[in-house]
Structures are given as structure tokens and as C-alpha cells.
N, C-alpha and C positions, 0 to 999 in steps of 0.2 A: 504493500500500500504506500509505502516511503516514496519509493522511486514514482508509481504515477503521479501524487500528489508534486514531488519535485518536477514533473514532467509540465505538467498543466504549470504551475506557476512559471516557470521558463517561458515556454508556447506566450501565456497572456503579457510576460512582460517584454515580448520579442511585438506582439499588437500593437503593445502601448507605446511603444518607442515608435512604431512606424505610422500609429496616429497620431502623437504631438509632432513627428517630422512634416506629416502631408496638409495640419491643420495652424500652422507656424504663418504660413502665405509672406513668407520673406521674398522681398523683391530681387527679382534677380539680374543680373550685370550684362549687360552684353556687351559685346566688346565690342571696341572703336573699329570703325568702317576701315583706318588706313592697314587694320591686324586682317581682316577678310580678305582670303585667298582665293581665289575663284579658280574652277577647276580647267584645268587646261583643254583645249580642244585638240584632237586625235585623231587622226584619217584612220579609220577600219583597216585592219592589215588585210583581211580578206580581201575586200577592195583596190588597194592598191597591187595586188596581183593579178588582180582580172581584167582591170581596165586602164586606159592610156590617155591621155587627153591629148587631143591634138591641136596644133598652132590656129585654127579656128575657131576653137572652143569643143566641135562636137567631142564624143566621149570612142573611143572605140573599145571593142571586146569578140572576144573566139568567139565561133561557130559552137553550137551542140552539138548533140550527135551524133559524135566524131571519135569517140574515143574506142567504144568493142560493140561487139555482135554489127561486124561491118561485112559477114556474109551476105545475109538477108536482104544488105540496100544494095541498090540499083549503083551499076558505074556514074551513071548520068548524077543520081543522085547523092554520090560521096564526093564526087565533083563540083557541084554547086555549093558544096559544105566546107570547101573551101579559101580558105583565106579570112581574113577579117571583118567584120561588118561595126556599125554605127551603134550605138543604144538608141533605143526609140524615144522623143521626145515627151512620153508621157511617164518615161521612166525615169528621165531626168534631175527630177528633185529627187528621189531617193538619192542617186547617184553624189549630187550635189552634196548631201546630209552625211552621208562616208565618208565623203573626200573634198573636207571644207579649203584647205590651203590648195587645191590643183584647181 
């Protein structure tokens, strides 16, 4: 009976402590605006391996569908799967959102 009674008293004054901390309402400090660091901005690394920006602005990036199971497609159409193409203009602002300094 020692021990639980020693138990609950602990418990009740492990409460009591933690409601005259939360009912205190001491005002708290924030710190000066010249101490705030702001987080730096980042180009996605993903991104800067997929795509290229060119001296125009557009964005360039690989073809899909290029990599396996290139039995099945057509000569005609592993050929057209070739080479580089443009991002589409509606995909743009992600693009942009990745790769804020290019």
C-alpha cells in the first residue's frame, strides 16, 4: 500500500507542476527580427538532373520510354523517342518552383 500511495502522490504533484507552468501566462520574448534566419532556397536535386535551361529561357528534358522493354516498340517509334524535347508550358511553374536560381 506504501508504494501506491507514494505513487499517486508523485503522479498528482508531476499535474501540479505542469498546471501552475501552463496557468502562469508569462509573456513570452520573441526575438528581434535582425536574429531571424530565413530558410534558404534550394533547387531540387532531382531537378537539376532532368532538366536544362536553355539560353531562351525554355526548359529542356529526355524523352520517356526509352529506357527497357524496347522489343515490343516499333523502329519508327524508338526513333521518334529520340533526342531531347521542350517541357510543356503548363508545366512550367512547377519547373520554375524546383529550380528557383536557373
Amino acid at each position: 500500500m506504501d508504494s501506491i500511495s507514494s505513487f499517486i502522490q508523485v503522479r498528482t504533484g508531476i499535474q501540479e507542476q505542469l498546471f501552475v507552468a501552463t496557468c502562469n501566462h508569462q509573456k513570452m520574448e520573441l526575438p528581434n527580427r535582425a536574429d531571424v534566419v530565413m530558410p534558404k532556397m534550394k533547387t531540387k536535386s532531382s531537378a537539376k538532373k532532368r532538366f536544362r535551361v536553355r539560353p531562351g529561357g525554355t526548359v529542356k528534358r529526355g524523352q520517356a520510354f526509352k529506357r527497357h522493354i524496347l522489343t515490343k516498340k516499333s523502329t519508327k517509334n524508338k526513333r521518334h523517342l529520340r533526342g531531347a524535347v521542350g517541357v510543356h508550358e503548363t508545366n512550367m511553374d512547377s519547373i520554375r518552383a524546383m529550380m528557383p536560381f536557373a
